[in-house]
GURO-335856 format. One record per residue (C-alpha): residue number from 1; residue in three letters; x, y, z. Coordinates in Angstrom, 3 decimals, always signed. Layout:
{atom NUM, Ala, {X, Y, Z}};
...
//
This chain:
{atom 1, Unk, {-55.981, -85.203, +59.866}};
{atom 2, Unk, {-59.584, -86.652, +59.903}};
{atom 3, Unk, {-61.848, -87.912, +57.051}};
{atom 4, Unk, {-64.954, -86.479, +56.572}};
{atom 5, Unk, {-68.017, -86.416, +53.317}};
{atom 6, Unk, {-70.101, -83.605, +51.964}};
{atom 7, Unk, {-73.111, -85.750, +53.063}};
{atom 8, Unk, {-75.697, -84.444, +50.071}};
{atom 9, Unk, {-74.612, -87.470, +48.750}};
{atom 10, Unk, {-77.169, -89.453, +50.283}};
{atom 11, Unk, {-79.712, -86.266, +50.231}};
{atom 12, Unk, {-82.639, -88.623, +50.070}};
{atom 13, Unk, {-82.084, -90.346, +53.528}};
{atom 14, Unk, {-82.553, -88.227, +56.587}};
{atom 15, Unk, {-80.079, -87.281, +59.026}};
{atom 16, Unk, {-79.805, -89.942, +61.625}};
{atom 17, Unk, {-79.648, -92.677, +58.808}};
{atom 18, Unk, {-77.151, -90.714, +56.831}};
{atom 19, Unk, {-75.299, -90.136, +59.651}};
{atom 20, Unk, {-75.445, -93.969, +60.917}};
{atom 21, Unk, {-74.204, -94.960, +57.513}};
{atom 22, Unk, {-71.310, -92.442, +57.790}};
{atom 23, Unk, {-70.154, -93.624, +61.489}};
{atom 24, Unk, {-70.182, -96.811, +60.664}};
{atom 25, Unk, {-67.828, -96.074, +57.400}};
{atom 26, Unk, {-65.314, -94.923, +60.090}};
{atom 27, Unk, {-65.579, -91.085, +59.137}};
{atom 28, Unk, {-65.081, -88.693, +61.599}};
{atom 29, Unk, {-66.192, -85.167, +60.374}};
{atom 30, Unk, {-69.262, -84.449, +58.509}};
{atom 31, Unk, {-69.443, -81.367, +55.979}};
{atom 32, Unk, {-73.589, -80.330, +55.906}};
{atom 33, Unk, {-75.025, -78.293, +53.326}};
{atom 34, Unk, {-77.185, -75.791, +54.149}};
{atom 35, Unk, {-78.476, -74.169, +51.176}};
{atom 36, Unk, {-77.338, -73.109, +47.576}};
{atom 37, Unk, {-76.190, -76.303, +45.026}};
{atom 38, Unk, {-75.392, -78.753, +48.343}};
{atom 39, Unk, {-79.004, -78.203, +49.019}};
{atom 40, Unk, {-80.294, -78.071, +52.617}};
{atom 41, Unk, {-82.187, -81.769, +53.271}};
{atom 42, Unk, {-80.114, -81.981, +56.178}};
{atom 43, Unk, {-79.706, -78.977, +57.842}};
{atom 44, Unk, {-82.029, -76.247, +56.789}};
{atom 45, Unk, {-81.502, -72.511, +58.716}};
{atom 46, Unk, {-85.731, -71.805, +58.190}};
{atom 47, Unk, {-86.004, -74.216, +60.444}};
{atom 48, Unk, {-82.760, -74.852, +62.876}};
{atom 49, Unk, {-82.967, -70.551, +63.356}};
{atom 50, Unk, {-85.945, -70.805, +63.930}};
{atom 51, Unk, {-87.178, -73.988, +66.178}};
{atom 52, Unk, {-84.916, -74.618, +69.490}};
{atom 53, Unk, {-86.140, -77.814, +69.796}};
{atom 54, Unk, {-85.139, -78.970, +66.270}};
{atom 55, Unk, {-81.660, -77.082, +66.947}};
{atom 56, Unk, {-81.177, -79.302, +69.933}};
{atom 57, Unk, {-82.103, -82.122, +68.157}};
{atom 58, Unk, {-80.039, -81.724, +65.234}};
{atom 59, Unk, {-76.998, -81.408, +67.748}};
{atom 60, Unk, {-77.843, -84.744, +69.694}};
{atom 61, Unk, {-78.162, -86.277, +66.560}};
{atom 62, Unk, {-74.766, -85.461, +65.070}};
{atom 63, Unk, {-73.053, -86.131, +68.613}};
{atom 64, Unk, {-75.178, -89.486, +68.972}};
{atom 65, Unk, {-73.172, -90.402, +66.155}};
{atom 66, Unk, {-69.646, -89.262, +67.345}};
{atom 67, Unk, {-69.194, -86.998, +64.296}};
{atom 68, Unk, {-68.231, -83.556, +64.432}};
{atom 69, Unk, {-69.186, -80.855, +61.702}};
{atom 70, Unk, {-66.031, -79.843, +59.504}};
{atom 71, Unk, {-67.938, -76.683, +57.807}};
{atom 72, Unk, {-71.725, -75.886, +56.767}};
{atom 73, Unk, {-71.547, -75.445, +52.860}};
{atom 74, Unk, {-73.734, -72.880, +51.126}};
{atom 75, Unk, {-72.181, -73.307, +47.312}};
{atom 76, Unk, {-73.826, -70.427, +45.278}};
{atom 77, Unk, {-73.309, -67.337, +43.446}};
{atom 78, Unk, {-74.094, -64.551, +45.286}};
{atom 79, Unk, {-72.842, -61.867, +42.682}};
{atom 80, Unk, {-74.974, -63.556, +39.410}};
{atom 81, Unk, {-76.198, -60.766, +37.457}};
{atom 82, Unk, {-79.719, -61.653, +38.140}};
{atom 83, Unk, {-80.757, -60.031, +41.109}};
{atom 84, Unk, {-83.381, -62.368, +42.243}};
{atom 85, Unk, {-81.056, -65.291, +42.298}};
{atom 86, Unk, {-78.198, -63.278, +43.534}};
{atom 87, Unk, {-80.108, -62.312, +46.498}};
{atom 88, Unk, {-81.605, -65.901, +47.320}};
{atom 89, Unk, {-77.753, -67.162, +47.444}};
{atom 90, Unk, {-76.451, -64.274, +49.491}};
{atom 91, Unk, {-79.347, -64.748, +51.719}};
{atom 92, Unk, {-78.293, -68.646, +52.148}};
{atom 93, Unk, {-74.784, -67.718, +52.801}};
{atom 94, Unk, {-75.976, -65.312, +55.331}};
{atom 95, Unk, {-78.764, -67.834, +57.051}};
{atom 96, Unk, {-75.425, -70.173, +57.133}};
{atom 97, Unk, {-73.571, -68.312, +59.057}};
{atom 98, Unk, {-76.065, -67.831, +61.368}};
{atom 99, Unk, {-76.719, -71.526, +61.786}};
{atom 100, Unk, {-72.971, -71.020, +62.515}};
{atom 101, Unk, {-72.633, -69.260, +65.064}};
{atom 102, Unk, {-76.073, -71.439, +67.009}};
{atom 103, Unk, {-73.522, -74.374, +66.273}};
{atom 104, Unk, {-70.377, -72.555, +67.356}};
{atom 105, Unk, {-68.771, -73.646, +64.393}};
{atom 106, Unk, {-66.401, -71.127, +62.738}};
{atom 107, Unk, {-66.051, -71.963, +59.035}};
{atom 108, Unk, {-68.695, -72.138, +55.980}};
{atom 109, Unk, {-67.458, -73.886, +52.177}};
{atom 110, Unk, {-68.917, -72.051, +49.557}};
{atom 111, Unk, {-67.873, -70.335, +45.888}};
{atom 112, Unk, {-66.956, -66.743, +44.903}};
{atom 113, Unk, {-69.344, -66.239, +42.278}};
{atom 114, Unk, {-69.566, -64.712, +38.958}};
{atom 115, Unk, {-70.815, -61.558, +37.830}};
{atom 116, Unk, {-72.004, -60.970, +34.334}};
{atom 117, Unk, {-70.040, -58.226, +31.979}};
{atom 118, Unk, {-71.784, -54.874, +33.078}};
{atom 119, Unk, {-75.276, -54.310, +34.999}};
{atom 120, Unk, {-77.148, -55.218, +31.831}};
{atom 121, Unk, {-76.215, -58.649, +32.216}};
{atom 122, Unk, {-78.933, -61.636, +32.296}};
{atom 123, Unk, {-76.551, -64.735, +32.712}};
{atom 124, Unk, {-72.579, -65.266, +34.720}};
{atom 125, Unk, {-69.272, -64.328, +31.970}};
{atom 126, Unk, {-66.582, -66.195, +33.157}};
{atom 127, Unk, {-63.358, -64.905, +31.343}};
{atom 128, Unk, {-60.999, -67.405, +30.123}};
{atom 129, Unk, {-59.163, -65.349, +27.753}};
{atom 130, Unk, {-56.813, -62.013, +27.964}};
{atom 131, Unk, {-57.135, -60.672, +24.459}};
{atom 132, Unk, {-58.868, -58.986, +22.570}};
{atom 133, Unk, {-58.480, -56.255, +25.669}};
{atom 134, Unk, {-62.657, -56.156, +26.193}};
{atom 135, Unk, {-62.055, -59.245, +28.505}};
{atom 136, Unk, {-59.801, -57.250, +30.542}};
{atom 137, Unk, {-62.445, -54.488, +30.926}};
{atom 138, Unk, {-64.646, -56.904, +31.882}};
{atom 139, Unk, {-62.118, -58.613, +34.154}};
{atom 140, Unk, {-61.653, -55.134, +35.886}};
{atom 141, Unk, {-65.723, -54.110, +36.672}};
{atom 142, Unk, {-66.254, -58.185, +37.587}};
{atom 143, Unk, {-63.380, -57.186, +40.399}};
{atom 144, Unk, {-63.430, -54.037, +41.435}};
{atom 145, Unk, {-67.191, -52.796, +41.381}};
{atom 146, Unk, {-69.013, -56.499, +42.331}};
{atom 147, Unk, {-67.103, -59.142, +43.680}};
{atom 148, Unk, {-64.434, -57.348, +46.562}};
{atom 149, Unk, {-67.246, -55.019, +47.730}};
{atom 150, Unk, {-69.559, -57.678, +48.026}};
{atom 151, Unk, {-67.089, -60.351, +49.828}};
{atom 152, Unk, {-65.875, -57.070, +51.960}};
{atom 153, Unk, {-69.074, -56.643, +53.346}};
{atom 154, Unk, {-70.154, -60.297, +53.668}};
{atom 155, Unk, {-66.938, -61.397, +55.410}};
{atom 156, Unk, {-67.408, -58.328, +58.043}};
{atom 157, Unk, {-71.106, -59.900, +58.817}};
{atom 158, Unk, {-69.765, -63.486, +59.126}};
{atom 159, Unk, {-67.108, -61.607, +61.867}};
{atom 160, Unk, {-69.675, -59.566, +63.133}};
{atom 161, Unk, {-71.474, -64.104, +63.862}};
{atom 162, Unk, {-68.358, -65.709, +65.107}};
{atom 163, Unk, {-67.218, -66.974, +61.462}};
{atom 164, Unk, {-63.785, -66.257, +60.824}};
{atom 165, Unk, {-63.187, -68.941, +58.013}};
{atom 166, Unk, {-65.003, -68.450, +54.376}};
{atom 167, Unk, {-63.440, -71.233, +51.976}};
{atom 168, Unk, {-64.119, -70.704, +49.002}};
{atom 169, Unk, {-64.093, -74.171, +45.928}};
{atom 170, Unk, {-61.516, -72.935, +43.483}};
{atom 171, Unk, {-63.707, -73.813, +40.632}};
{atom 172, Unk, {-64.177, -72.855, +36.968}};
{atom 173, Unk, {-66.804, -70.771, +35.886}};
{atom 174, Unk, {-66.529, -68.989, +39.067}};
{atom 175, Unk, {-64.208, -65.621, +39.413}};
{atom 176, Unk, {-61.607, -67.473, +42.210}};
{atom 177, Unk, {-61.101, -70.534, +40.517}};
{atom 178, Unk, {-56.913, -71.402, +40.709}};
{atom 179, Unk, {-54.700, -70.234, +43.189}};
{atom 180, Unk, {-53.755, -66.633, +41.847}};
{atom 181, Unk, {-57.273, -65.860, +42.160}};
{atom 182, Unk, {-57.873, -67.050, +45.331}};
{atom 183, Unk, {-54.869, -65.088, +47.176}};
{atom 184, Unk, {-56.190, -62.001, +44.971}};
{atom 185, Unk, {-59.226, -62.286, +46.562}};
{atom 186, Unk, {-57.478, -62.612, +50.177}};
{atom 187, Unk, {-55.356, -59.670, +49.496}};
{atom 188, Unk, {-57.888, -57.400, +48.975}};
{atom 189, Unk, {-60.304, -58.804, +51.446}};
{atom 190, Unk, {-58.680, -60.113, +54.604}};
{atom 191, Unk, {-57.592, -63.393, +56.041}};
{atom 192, Unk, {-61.199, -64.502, +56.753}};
{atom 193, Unk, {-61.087, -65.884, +52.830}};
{atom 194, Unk, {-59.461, -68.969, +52.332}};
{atom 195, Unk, {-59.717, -72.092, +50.436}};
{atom 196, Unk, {-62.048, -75.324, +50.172}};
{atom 197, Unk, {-59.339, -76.657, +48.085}};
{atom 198, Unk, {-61.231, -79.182, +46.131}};
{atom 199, Unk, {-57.987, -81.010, +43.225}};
{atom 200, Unk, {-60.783, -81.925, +41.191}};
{atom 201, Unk, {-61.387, -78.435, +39.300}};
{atom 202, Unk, {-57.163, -77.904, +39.207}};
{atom 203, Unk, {-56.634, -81.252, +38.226}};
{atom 204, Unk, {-57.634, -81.007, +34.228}};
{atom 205, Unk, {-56.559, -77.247, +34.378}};
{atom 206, Unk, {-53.142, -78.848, +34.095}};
{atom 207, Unk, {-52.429, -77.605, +37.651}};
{atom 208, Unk, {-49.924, -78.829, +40.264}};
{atom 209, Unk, {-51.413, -80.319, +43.212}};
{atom 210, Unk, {-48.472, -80.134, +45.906}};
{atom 211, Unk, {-47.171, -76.808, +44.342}};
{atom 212, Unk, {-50.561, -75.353, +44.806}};
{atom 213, Unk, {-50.944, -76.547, +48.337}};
{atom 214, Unk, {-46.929, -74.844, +49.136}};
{atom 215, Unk, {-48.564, -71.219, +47.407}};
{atom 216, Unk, {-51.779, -71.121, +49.486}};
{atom 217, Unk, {-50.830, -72.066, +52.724}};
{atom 218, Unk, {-52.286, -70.882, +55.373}};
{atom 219, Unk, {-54.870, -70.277, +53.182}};
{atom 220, Unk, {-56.422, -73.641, +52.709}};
{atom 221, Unk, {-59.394, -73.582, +55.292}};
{atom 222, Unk, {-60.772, -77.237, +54.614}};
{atom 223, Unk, {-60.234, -79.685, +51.882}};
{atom 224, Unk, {-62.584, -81.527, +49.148}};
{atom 225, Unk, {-61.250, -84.962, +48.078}};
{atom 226, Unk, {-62.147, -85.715, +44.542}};
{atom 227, Unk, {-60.138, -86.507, +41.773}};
{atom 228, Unk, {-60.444, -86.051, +37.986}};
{atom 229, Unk, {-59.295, -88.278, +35.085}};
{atom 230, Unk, {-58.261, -87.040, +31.843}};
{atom 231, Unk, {-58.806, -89.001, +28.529}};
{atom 232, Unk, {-55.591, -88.337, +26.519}};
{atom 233, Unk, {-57.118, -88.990, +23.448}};
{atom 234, Unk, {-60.309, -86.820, +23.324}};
{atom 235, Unk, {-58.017, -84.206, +24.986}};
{atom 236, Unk, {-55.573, -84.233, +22.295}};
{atom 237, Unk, {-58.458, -83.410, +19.506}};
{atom 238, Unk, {-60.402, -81.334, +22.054}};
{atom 239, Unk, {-58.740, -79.621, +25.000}};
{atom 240, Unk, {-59.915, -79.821, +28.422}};
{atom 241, Unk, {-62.297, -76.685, +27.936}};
{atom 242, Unk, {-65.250, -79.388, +27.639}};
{atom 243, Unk, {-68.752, -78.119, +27.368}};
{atom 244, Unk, {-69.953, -81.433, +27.172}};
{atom 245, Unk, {-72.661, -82.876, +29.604}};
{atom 246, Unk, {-70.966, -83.929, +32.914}};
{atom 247, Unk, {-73.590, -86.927, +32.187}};
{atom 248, Unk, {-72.131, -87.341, +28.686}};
{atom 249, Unk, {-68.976, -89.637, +29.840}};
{atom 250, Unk, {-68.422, -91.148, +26.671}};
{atom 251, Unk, {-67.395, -87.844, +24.781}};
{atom 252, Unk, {-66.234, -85.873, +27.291}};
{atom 253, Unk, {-62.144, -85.479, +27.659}};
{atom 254, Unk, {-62.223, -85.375, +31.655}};
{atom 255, Unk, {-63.886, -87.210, +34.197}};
{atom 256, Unk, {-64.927, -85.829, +38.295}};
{atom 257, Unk, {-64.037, -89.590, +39.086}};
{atom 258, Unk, {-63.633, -90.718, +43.120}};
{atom 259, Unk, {-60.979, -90.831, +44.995}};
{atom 260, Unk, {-58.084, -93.045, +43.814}};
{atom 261, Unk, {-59.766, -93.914, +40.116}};
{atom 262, Unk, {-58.178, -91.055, +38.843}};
{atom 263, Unk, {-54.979, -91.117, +40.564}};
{atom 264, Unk, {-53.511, -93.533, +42.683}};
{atom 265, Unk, {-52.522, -93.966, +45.790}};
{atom 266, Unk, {-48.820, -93.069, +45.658}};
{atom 267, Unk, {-50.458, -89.599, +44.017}};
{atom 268, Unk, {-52.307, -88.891, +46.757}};
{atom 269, Unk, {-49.628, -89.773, +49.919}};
{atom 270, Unk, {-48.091, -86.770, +47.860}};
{atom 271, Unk, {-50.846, -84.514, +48.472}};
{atom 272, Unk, {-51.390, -85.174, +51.882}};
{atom 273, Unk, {-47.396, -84.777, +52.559}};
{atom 274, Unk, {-47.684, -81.211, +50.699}};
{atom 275, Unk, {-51.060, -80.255, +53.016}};
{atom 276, Unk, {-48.976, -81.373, +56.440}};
{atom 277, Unk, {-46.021, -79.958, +55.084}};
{atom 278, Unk, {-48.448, -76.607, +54.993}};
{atom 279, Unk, {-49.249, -76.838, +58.112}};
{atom 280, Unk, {-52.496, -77.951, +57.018}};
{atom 281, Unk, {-54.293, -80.805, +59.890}};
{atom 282, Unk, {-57.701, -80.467, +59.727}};
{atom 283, Unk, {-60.183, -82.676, +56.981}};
{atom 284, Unk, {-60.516, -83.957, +53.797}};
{atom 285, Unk, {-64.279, -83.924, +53.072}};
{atom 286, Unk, {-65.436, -86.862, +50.495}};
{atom 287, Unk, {-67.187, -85.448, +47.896}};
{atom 288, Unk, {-69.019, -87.910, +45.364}};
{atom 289, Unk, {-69.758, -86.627, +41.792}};
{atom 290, Unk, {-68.214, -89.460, +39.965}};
{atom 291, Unk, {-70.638, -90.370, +37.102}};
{atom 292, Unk, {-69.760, -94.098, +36.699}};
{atom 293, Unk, {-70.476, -95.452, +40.366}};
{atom 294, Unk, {-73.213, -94.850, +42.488}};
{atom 295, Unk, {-72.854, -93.057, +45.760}};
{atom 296, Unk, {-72.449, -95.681, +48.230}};
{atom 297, Unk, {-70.100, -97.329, +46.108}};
{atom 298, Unk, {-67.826, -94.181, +45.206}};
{atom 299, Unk, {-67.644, -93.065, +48.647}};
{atom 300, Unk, {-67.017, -96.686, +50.606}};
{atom 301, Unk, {-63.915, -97.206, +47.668}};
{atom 302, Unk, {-62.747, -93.569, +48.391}};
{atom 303, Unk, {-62.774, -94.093, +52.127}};
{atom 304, Unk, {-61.185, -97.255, +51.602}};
{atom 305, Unk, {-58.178, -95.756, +49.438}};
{atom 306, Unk, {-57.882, -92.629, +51.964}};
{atom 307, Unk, {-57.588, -94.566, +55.239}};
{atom 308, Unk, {-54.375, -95.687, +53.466}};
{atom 309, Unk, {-53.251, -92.412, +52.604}};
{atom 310, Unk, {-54.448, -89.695, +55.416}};
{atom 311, Unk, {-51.907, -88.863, +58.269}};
{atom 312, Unk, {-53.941, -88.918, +61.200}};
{atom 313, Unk, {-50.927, -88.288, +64.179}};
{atom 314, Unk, {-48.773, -85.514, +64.864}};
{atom 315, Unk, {-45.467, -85.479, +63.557}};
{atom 316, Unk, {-42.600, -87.333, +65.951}};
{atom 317, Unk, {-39.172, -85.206, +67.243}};
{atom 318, Unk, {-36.610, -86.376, +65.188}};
{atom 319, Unk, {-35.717, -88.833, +67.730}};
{atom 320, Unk, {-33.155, -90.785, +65.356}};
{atom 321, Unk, {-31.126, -87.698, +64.928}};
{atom 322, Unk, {-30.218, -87.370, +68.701}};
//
């Protein structure tokens, strides 16, 4: 396994510095956004499609650094029910995968997306509920008539470009947000869907980080490490459905904290047994959204706590059996 970061974090410094900063942290994989909510301030397709000379520079620059690109993210939703903003994420999923395929790289992170209720629609309806039965109606056009025909035909043009992995953040508000909804989505689109499994979002869903990892398999394309604490207290009198302010930390009942400040280390040797007992060897991407440090900070302590954890060589023949 490898350690990598979602570099937005540092968004305001440009590539080579970001990427200095990063190599000298002792990461080896960098995950670059591209367009959608990861932005594009460090790779953006107008221009890398566009400008050979930029492309080739861009690649120096990355090598110059001895990283090597884990995914291009594109986080957006493509299906909204506005039109206008449905089409300027689908076309920065699409300009992504073309930037793929100049890179030869095979894999793009991004979401599912969330339709509205019917065609009317002006904002996303993420159901939470089963009853009364309207959700399921809703739950049924949201599936059927938007979200498999569009990832259908989007995953046949990322084939068509040399992409073969689409991992999608299981993440609330989104239709494939836990692990049933993911493999749904798999099913009834192909193997080119799979999983940026991020434990963040499953974490204060009450979810079950190793058991998870066992169900998807196969299916987990790339990795997010973030972790999550929950306040017992305001959870108790509120439940982890919090509406709150992601800024507002002193009433909300769960925190996007970084790595090893919501669990600890022990936790997280437990994760990265259940991904290599998975089969899963590839990188777990930093990302920073933790409200009470500031970038630098969270990511240096979250490197520091992974290069404990990750399992970075092959496992050995059972020599001691013999």
């Amino acid at each position: 396994m490898k350690l990598g970061v979602l570099t937005n974090l540092i968004g305001d410094q440009p590539l080579d510095s970001a990427l200095a900063y990063f190599e000298s942290l002792g990461l080896d994989m960098v995950e670059i956004g591209c367009a959608g909510y990861p932005g594009n301030q460090h790779a953006d397709p107008a221009v890398l499609l566009n400008d050979a000379t930029a492309l080739e520079e861009f690649k120096a620059t990355v090598k110059r650094h001895n990283l090597e690109i884990s995914a291009l993210s594109c986080h957006g939703n493509p299906v909204h029910p506005d039109k206008a903003t449905a089409a300027e994420f689908d076309k920065g999923i699409r300009d992504t995968i073309l930037l793929a395929e100049k890179l030869g790289i095979h894999q793009i992170n991004t979401f599912s997306g969330c339709p509205g209720d019917c065609e009317d629609s002006k904002y996303p309806n993420w159901v939470t509920c089963a009853w009364p039965t309207d959700f399921q109606k809703v739950l049924d056009w949201q599936w059927n008539e938007v979200l498999i025909p569009y990832w259908k035909k989007t995953a046949a043009f990322a084939l068509e470009h040399g992409v073969d992995k689409i991992a999608l953040e299981l993440h609330p508000g989104f239709c494939v947000y836990n692990t049933q909804t993911m493999l749904r989505l798999r099913d009834a689109v192909g193997p080119v869907m799979g999983a940026n499994l991020d434990p963040s979002h499953l974490i204060w869903q009450g979810m079950d980080l190793p058991q998870d990892i066992a169900e998807l398999g196969d299916c987990i394309f790339h990795f997010h490490a973030k972790d999550t604490k929950i306040d017992p207290v305001k959870t108790a009198r509120t439940g982890v459905l919090d509406t709150n302010d992601l800024g507002n930390i002193h009433d909300r009942s769960w925190l996007f904290r970084s790595v090893g400040y919501g669990h600890g280390e022990d936790w997280w040797k437990d994760v990265v047994t259940a991904l290599r007992l998975a089969g899963y060897d590839y990188v777990l991407s930093i990302e920073h959204e933790d409200a009470l440090m500031s970038p630098r900070e969270g990511l240096e302590k979250a490197v520091a706590t992974l290069k404990n954890v990750v399992i970075r060589t092959g496992p050995a023949n059972a020599w001691w059996a013999n």
